[in-house]
DRENTORKOL-3810 file (N, C-alpha, C; in nm, 4 decimals):
REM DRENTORKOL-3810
@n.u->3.3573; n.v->4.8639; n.w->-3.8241; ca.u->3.2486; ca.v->4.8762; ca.w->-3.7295; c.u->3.1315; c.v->4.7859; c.w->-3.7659
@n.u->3.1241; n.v->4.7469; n.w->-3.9083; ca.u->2.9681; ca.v->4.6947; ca.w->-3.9199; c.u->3.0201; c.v->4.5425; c.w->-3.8944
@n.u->3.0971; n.v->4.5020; n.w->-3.9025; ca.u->3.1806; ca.v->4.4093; ca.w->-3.8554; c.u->3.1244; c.v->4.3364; c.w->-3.7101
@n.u->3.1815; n.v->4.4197; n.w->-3.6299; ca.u->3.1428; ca.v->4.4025; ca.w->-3.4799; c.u->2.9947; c.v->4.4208; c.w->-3.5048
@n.u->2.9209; n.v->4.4870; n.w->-3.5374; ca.u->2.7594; ca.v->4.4763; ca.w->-3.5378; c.u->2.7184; c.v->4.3774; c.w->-3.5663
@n.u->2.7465; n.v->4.2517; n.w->-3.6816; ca.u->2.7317; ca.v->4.1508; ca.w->-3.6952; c.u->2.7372; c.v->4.0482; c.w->-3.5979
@n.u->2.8718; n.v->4.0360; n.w->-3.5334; ca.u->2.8946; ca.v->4.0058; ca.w->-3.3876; c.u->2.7908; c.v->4.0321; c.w->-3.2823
@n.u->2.7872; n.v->4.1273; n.w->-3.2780; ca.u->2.6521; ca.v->4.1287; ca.w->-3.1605; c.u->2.4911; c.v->4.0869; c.w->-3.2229
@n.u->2.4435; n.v->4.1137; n.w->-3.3109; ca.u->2.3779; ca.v->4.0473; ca.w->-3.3332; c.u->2.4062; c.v->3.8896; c.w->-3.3397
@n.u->2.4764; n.v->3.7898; n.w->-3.3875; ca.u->2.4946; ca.v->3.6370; ca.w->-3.3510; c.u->2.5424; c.v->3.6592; c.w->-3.1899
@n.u->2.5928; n.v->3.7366; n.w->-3.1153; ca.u->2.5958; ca.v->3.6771; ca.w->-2.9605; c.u->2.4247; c.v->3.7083; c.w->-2.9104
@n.u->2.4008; n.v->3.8005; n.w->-2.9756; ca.u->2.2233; ca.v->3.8060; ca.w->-2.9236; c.u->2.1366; c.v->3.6597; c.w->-2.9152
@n.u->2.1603; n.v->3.6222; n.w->-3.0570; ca.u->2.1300; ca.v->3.5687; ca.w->-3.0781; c.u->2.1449; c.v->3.4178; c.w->-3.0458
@n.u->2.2712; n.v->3.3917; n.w->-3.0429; ca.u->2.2972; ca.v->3.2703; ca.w->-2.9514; c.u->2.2281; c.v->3.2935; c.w->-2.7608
@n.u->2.2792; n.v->3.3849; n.w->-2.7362; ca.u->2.1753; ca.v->3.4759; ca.w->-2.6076; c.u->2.0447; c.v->3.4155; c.w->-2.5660
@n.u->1.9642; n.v->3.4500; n.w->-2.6834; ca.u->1.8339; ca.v->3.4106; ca.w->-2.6842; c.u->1.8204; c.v->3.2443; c.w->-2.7130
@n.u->1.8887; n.v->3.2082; n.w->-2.8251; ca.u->1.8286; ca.v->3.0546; ca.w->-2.8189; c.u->1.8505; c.v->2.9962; c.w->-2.7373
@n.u->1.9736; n.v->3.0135; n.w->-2.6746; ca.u->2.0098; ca.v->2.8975; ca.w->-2.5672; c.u->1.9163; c.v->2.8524; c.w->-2.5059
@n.u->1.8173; n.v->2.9815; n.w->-2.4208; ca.u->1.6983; ca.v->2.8632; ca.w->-2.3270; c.u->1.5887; c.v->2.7769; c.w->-2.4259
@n.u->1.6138; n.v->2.8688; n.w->-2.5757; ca.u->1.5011; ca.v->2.7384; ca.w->-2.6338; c.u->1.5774; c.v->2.6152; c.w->-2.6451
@n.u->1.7382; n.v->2.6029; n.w->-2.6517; ca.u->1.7079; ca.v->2.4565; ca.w->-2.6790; c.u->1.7441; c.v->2.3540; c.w->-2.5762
@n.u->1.8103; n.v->2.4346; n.w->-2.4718; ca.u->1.7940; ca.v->2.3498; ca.w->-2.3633; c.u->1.6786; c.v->2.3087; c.w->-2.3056
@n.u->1.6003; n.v->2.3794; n.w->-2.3298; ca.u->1.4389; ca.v->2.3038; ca.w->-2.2777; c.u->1.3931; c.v->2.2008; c.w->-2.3481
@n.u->1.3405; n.v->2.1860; n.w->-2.4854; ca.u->1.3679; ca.v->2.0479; ca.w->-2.5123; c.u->1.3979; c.v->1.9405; c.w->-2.4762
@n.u->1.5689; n.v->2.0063; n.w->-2.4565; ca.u->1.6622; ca.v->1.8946; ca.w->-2.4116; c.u->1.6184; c.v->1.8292; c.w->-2.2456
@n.u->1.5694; n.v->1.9166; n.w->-2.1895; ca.u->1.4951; ca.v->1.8723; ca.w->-2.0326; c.u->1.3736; c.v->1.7948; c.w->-2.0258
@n.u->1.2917; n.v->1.8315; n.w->-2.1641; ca.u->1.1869; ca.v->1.7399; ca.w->-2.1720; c.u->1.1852; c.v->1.5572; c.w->-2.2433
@n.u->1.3468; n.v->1.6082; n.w->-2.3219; ca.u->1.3627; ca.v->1.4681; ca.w->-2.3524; c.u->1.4042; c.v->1.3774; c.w->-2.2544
@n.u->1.4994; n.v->1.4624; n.w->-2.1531; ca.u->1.5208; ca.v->1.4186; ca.w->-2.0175; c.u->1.4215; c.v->1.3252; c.w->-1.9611
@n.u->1.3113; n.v->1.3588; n.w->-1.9938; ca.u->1.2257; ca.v->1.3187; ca.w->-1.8670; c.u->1.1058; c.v->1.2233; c.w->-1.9994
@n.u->1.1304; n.v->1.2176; n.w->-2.1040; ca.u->1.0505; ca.v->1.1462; ca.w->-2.1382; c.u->1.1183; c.v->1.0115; c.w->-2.1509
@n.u->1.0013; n.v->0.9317; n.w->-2.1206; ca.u->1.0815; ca.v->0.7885; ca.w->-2.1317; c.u->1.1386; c.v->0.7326; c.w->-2.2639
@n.u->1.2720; n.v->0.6761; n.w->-2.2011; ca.u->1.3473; ca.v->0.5896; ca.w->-2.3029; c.u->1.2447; c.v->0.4809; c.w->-2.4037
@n.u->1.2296; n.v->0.4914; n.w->-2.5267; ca.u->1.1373; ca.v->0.3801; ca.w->-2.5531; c.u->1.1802; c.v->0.2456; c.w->-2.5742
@n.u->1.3231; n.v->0.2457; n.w->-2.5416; ca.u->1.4345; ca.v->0.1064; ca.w->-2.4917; c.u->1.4845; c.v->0.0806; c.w->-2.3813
@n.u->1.4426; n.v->0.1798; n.w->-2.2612; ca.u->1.4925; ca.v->0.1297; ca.w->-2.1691; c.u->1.4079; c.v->0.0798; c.w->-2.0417
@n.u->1.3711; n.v->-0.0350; n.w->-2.0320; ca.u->1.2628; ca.v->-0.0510; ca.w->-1.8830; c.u->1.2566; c.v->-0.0272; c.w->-1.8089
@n.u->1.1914; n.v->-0.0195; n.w->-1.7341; ca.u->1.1406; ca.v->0.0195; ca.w->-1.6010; c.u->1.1203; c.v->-0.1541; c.w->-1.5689
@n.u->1.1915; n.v->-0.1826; n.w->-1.4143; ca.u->1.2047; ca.v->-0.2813; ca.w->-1.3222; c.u->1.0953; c.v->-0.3128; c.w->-1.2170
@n.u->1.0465; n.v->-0.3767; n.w->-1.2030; ca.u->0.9216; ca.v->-0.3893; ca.w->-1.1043; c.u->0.9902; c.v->-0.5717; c.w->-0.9729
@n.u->1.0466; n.v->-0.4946; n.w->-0.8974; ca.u->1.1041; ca.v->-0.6624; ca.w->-0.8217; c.u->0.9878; c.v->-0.6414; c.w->-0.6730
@n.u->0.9947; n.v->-0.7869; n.w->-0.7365; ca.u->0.9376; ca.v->-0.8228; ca.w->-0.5861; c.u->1.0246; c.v->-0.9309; c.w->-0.4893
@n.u->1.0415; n.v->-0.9466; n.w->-0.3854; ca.u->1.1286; ca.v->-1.0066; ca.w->-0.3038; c.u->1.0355; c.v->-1.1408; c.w->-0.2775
@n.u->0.9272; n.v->-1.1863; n.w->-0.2942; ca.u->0.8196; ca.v->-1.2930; ca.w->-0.2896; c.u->0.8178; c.v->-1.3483; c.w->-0.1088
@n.u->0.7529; n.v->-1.4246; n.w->-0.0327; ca.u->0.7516; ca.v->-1.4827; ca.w->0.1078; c.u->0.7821; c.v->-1.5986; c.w->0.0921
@n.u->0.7693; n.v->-1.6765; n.w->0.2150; ca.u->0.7955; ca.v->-1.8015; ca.w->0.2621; c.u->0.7087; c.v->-1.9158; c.w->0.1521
@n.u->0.5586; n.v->-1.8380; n.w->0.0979; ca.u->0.4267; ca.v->-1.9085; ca.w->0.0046; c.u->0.4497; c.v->-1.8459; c.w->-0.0577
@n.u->0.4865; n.v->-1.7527; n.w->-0.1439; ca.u->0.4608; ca.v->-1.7114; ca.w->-0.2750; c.u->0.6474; c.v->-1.6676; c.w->-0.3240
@n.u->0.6439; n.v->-1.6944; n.w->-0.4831; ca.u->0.8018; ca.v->-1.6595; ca.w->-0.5076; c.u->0.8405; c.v->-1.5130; c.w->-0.5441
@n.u->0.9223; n.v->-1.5297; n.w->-0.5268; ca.u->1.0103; ca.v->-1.3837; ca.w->-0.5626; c.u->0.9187; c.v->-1.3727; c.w->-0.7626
@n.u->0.9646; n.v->-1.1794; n.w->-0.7635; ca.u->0.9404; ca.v->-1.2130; ca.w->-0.9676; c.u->1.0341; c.v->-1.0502; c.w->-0.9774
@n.u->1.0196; n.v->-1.0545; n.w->-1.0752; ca.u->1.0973; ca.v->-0.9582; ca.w->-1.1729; c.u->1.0139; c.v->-0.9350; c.w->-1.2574
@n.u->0.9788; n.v->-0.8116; n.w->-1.2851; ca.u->0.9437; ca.v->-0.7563; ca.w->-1.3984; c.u->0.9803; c.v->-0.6478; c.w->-1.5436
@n.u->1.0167; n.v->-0.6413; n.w->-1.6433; ca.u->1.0580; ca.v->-0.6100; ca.w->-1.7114; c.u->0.9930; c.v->-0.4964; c.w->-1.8263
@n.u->0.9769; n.v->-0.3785; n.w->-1.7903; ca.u->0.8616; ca.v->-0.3209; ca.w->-1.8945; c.u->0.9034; c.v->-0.1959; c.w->-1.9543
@n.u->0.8961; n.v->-0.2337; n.w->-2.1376; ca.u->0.8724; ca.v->-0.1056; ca.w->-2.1746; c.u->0.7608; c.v->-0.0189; c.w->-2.2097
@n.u->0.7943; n.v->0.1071; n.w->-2.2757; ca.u->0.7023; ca.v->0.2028; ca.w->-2.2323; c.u->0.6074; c.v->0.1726; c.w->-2.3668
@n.u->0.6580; n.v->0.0614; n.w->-2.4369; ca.u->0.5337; ca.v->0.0365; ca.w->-2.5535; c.u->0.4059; c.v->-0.0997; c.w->-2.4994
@n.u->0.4729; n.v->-0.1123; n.w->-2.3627; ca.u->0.3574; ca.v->-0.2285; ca.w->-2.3003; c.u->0.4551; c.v->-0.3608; c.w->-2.2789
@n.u->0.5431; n.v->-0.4068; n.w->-2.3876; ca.u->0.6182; ca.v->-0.5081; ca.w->-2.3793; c.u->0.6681; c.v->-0.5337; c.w->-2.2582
@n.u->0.6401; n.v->-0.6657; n.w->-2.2320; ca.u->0.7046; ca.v->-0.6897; ca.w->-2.0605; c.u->0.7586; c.v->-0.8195; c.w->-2.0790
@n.u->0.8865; n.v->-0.8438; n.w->-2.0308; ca.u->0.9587; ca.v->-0.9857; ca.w->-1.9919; c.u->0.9426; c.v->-0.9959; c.w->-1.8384
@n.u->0.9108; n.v->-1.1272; n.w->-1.7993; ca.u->0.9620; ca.v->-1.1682; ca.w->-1.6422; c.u->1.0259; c.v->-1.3003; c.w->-1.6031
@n.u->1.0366; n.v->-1.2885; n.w->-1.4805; ca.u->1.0964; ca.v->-1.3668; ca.w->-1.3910; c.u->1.0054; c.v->-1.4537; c.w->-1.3013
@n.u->0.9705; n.v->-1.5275; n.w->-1.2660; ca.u->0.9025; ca.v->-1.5894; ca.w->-1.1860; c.u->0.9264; c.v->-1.7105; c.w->-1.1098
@n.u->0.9596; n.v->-1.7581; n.w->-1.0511; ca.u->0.9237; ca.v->-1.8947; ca.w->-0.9695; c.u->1.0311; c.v->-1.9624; c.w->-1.0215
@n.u->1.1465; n.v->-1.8721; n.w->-1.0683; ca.u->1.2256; ca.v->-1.9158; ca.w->-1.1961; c.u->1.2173; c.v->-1.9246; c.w->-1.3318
@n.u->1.0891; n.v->-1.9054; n.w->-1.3489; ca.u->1.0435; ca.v->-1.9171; ca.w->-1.5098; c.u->1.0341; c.v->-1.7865; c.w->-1.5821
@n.u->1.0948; n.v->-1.8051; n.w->-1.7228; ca.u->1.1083; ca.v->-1.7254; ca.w->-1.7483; c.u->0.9361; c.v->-1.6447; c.w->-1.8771
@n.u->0.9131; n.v->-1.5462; n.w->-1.8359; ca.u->0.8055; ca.v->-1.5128; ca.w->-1.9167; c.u->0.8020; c.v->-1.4352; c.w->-2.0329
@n.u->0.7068; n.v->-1.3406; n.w->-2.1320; ca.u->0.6780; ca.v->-1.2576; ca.w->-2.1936; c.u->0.5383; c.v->-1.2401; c.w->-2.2342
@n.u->0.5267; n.v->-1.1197; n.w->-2.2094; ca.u->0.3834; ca.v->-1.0323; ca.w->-2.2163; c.u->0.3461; c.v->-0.9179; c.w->-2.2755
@n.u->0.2688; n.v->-0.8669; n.w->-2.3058; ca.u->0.2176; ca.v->-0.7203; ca.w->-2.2905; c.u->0.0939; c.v->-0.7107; c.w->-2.2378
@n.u->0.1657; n.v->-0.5274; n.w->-2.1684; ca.u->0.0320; ca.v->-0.4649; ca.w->-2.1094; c.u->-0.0564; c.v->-0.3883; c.w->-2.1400
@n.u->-0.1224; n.v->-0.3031; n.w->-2.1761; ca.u->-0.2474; ca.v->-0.2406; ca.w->-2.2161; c.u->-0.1040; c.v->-0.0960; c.w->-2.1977
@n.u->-0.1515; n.v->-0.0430; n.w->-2.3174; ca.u->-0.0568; ca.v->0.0571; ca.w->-2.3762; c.u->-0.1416; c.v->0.2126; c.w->-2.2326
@n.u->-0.1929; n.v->0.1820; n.w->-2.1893; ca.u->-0.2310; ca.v->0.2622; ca.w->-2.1399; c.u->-0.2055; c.v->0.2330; c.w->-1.9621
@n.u->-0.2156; n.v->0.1294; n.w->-1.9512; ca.u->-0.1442; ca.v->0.1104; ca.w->-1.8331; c.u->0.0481; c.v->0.1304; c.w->-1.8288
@n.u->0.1190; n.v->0.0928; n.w->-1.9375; ca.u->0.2538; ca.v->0.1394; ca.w->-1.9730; c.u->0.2666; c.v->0.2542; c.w->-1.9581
@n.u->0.1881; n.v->0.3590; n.w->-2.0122; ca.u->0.1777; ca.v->0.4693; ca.w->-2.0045; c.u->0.2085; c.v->0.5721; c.w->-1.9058
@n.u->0.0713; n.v->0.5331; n.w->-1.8135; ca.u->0.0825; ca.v->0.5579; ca.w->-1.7049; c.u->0.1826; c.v->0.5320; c.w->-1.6078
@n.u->0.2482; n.v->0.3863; n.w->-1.5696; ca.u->0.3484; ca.v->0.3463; ca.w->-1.4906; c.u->0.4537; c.v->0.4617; c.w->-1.5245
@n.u->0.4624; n.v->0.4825; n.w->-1.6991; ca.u->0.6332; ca.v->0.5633; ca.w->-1.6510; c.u->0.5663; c.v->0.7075; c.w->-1.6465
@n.u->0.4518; n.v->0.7348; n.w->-1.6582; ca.u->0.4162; ca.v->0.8942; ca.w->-1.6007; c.u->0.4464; c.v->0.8779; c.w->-1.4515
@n.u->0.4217; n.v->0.8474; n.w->-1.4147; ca.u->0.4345; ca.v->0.7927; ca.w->-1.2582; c.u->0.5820; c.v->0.8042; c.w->-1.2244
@n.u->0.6547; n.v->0.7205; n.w->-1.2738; ca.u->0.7687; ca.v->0.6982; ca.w->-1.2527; c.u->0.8469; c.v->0.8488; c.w->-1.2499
@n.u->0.8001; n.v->0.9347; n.w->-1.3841; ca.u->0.8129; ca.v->1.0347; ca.w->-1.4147; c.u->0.8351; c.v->1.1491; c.w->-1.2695
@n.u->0.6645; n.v->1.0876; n.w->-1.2386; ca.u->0.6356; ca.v->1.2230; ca.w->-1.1204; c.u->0.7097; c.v->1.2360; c.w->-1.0123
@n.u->0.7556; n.v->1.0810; n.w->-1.0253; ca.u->0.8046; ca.v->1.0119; ca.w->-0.8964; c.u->0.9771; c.v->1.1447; c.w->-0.8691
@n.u->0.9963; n.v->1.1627; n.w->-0.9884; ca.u->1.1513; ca.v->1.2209; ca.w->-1.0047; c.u->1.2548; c.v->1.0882; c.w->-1.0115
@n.u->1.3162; n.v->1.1535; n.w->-0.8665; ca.u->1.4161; ca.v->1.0461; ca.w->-0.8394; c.u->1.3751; c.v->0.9624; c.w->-0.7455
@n.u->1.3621; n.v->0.8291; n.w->-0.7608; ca.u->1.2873; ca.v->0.6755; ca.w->-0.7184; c.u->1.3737; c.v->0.7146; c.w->-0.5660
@n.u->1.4668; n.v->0.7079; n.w->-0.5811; ca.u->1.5481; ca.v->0.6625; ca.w->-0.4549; c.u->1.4965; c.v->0.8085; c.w->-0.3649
@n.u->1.4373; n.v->0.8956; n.w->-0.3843; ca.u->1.4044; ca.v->1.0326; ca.w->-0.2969; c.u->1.2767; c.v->1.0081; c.w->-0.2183
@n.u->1.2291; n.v->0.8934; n.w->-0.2975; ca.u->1.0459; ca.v->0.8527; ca.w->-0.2211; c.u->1.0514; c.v->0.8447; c.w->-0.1016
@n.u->0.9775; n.v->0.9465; n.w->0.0076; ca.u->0.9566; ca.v->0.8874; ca.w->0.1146; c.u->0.9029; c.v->0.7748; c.w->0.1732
@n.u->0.9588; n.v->0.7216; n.w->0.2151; ca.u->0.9591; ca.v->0.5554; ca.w->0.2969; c.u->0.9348; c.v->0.5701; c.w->0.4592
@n.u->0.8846; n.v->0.5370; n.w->0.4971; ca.u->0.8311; ca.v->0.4531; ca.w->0.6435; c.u->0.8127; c.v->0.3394; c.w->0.6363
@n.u->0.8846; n.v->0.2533; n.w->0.7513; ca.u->0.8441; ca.v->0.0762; ca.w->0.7099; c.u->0.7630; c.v->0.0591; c.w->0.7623
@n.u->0.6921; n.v->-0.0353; n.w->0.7199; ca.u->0.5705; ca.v->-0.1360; ca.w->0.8063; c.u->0.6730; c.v->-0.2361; c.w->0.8365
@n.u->0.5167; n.v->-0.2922; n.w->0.9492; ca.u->0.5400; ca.v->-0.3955; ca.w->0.9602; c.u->0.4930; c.v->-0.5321; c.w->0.9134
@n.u->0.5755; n.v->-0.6498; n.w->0.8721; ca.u->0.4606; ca.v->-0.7383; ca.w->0.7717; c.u->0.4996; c.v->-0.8708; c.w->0.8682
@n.u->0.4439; n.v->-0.9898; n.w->0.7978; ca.u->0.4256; ca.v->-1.1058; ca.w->0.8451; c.u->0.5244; c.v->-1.1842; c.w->0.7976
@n.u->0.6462; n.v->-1.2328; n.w->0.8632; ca.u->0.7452; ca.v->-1.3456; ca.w->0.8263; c.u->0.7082; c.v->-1.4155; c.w->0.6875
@n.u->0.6086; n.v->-1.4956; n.w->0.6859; ca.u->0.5398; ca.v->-1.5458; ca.w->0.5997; c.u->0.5281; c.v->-1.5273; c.w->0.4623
@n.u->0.4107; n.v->-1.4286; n.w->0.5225; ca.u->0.2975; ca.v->-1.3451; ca.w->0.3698; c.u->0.3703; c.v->-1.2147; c.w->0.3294
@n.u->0.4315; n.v->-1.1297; n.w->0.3830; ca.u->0.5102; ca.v->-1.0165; ca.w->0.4095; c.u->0.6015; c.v->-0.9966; c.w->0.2989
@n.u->0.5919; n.v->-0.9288; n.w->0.2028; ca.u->0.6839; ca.v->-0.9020; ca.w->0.0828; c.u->0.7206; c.v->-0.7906; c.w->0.0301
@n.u->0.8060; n.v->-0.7105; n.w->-0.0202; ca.u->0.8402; ca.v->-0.6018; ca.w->-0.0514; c.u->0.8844; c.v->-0.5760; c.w->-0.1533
@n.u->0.8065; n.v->-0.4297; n.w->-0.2386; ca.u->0.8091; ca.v->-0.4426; ca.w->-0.3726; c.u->0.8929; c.v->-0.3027; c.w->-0.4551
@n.u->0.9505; n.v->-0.2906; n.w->-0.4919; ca.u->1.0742; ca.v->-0.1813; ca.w->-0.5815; c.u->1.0465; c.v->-0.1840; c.w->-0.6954
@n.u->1.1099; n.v->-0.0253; n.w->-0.7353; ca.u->1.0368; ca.v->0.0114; ca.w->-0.8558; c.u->1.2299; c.v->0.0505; c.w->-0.9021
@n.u->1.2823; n.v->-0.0406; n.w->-1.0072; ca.u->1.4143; ca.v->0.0386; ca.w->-1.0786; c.u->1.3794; c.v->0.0929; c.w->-1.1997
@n.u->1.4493; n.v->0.2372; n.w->-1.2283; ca.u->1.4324; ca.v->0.2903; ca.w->-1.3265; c.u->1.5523; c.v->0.3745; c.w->-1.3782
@n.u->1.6563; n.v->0.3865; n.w->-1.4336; ca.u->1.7708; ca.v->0.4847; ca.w->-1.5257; c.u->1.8502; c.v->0.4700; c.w->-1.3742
@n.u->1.8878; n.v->0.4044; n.w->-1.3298; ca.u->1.9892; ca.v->0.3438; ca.w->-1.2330; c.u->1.9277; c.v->0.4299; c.w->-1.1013
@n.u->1.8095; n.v->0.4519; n.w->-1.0826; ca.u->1.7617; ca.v->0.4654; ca.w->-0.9244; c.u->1.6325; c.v->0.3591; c.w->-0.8977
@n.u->1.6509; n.v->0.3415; n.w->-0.7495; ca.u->1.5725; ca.v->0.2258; ca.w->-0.7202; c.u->1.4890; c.v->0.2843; c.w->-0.5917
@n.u->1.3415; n.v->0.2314; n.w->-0.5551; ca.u->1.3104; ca.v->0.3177; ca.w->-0.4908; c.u->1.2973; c.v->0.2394; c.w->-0.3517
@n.u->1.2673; n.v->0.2840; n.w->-0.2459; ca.u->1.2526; ca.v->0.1728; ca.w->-0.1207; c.u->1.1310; c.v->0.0798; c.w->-0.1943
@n.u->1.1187; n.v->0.0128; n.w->-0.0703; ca.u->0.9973; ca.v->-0.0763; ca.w->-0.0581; c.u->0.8526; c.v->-0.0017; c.w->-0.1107
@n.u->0.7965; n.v->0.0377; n.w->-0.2307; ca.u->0.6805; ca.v->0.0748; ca.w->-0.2340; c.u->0.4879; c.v->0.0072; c.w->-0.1869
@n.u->0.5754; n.v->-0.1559; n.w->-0.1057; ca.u->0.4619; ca.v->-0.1944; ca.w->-0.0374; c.u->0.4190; c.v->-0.1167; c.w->0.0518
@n.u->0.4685; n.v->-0.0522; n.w->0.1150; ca.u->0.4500; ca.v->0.0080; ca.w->0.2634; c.u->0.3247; c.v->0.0721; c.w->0.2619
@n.u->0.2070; n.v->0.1449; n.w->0.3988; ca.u->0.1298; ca.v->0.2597; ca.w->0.2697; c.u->0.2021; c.v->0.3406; c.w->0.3283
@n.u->0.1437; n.v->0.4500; n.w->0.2276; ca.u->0.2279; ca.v->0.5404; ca.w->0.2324; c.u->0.0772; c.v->0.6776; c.w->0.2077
@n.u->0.1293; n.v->0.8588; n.w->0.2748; ca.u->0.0510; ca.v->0.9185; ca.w->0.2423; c.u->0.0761; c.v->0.9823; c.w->0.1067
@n.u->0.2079; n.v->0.9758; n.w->0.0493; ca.u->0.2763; ca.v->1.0339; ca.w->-0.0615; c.u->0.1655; c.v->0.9036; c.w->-0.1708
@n.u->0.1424; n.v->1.0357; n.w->-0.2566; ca.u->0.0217; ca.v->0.9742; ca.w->-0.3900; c.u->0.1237; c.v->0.8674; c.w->-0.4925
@n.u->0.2878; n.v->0.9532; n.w->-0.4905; ca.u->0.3368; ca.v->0.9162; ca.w->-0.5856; c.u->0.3886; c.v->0.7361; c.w->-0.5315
@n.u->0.4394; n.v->0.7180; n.w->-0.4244; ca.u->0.4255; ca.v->0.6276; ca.w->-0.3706; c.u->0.3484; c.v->0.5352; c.w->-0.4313
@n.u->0.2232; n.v->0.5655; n.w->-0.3415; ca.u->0.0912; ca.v->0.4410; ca.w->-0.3852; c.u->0.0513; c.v->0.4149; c.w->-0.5071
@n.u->0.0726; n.v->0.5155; n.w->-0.6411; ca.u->0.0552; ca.v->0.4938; ca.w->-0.7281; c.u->0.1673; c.v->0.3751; c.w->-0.8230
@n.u->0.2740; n.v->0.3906; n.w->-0.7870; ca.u->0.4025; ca.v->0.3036; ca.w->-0.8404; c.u->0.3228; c.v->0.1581; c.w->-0.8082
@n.u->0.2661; n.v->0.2061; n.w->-0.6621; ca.u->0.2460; ca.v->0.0374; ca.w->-0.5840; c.u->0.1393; c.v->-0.0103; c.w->-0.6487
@n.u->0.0218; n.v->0.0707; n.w->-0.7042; ca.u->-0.1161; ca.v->0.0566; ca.w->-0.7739; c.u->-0.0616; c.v->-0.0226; c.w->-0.9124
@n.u->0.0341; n.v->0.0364; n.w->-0.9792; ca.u->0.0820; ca.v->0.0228; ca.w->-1.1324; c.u->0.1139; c.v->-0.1406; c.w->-1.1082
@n.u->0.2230; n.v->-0.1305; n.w->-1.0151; ca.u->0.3066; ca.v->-0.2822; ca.w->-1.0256; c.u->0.2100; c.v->-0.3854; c.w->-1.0200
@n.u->0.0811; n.v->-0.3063; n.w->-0.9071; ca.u->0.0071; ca.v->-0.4557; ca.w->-0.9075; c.u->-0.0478; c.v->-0.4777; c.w->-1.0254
@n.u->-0.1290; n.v->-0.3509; n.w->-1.0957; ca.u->-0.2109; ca.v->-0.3525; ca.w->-1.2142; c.u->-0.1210; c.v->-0.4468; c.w->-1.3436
@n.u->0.0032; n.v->-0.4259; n.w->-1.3362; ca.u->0.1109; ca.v->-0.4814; ca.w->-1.4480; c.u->0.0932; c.v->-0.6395; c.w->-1.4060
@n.u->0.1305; n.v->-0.6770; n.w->-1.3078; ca.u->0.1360; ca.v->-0.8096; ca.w->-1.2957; c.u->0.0360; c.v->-0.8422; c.w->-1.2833
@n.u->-0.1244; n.v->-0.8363; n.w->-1.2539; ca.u->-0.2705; ca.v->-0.8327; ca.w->-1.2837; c.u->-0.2453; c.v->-0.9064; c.w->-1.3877
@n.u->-0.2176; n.v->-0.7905; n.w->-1.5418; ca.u->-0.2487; ca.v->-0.8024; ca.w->-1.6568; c.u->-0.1513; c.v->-0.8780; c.w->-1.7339
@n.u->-0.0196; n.v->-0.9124; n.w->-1.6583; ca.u->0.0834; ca.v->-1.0310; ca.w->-1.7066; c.u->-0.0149; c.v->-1.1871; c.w->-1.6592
@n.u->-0.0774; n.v->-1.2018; n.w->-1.5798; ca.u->-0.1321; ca.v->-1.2995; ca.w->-1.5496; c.u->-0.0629; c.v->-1.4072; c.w->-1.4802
@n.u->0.0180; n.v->-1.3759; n.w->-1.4503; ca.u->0.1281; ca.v->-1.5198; ca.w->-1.3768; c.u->0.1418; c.v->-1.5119; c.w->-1.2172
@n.u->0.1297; n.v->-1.6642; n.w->-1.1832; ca.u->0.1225; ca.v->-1.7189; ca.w->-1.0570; c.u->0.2265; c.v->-1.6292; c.w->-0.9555
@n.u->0.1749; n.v->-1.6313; n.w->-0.8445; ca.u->0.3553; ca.v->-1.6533; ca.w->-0.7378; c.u->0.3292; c.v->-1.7819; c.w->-0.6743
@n.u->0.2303; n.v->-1.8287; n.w->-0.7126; ca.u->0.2398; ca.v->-1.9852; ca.w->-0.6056; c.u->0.3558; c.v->-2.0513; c.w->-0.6109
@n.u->0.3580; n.v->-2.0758; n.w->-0.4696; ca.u->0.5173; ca.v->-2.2693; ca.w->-0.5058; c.u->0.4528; c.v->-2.3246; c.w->-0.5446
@n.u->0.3072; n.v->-2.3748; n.w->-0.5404; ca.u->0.2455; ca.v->-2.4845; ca.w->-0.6107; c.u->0.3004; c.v->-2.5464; c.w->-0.7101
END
C-alpha cells in the first residue's frame, strides 16, 4: 500500500507541474529568436528601387538595395520594439488588410516576414495599431540604415 501512495503523490505531482513548465515554454515561443530575422521587403516604384531588409533582434541589419548589398545597425531600442510589435502582431499573415489605392509610379508596398509568416502590404493605412506600427518600425529601420532608393 505505501507503495501506491508514493505513486500518487509523483502523479500529483507531475499533475501540478505540467502547467508550470509549459508556460515557459509559451513564453519562449513568443520571445524572439536572437538568430533569426525579421524581413522588412519593399517592392520599390517606377523612381525608387525595390530593398530588403534583414534584422536581428540585437539591432544588426543586412540589406538589399538598388542591388547593393549593405550592413548596419539599429538603435537597440528601435530592434526592440520592431519584434515587440511583430510579437503583438501574432500571426503576420492574420493582419487585417484593405488595399489602397497608389500611384503606378510612386506607389509601393511594404511586408513584414517573420518565422515563415508574411504579412500583406503594411503600406496601406490601416485602423488596426498593430498594422501601422510594423509600417512606423520599417520606416524608422530604414531611416536609421541610411540608404538611398534612388535610381540615381
Amino acid at each position: 500500500m505505501e507503495l501506491f501512495n508514493i505513486y500518487k503523490i509523483s502523479l500529483a505531482s507531475v499533475l501540478l507541474a505540467t502547467p508550470l513548465c509549459v508556460f515557459p515554454l509559451r513564453i519562449l515561443a513568443e520571445t524572439p529568436n536572437p538568430k533569426q530575422p525579421a524581413v522588412i521587403i519593399n517592392s520599390g516604384s517606377t523612381n525608387t528601387c525595390k530593398y530588403r531588409i534583414r534584422v536581428l533582434p540585437s539591432g544588426k541589419a543586412t540589406y538589399t538595395v538598388c542591388n547593393r548589398k549593405g550592413v548596419g545597425e539599429i538603435k537597440l531600442g528601435t530592434a526592440t520594439k520592431f519584434f515587440n510589435d511583430i510579437s503583438a502582431a501574432k500571426l503576420l499573415s492574420n493582419l487585417p488588410y484593405k488595399p489602397c489605392v497608389k500611384s503606378v509610379s510612386f506607389g509601393t508596398s511594404t511586408q513584414v516576414r517573420y518565422q515563415g509568416q508574411t504579412s500583406q502590404d503594411i503600406s496601406c493605412p490601416s485602423n488596426d495599431s498593430r498594422v501601422t506600427n510594423l509600417y512606423d518600425d520599417a520606416k524608422t529601420i530604414q531611416q536609421e540604415l541610411n540608404f538611398s532608393t534612388s535610381k540615381n
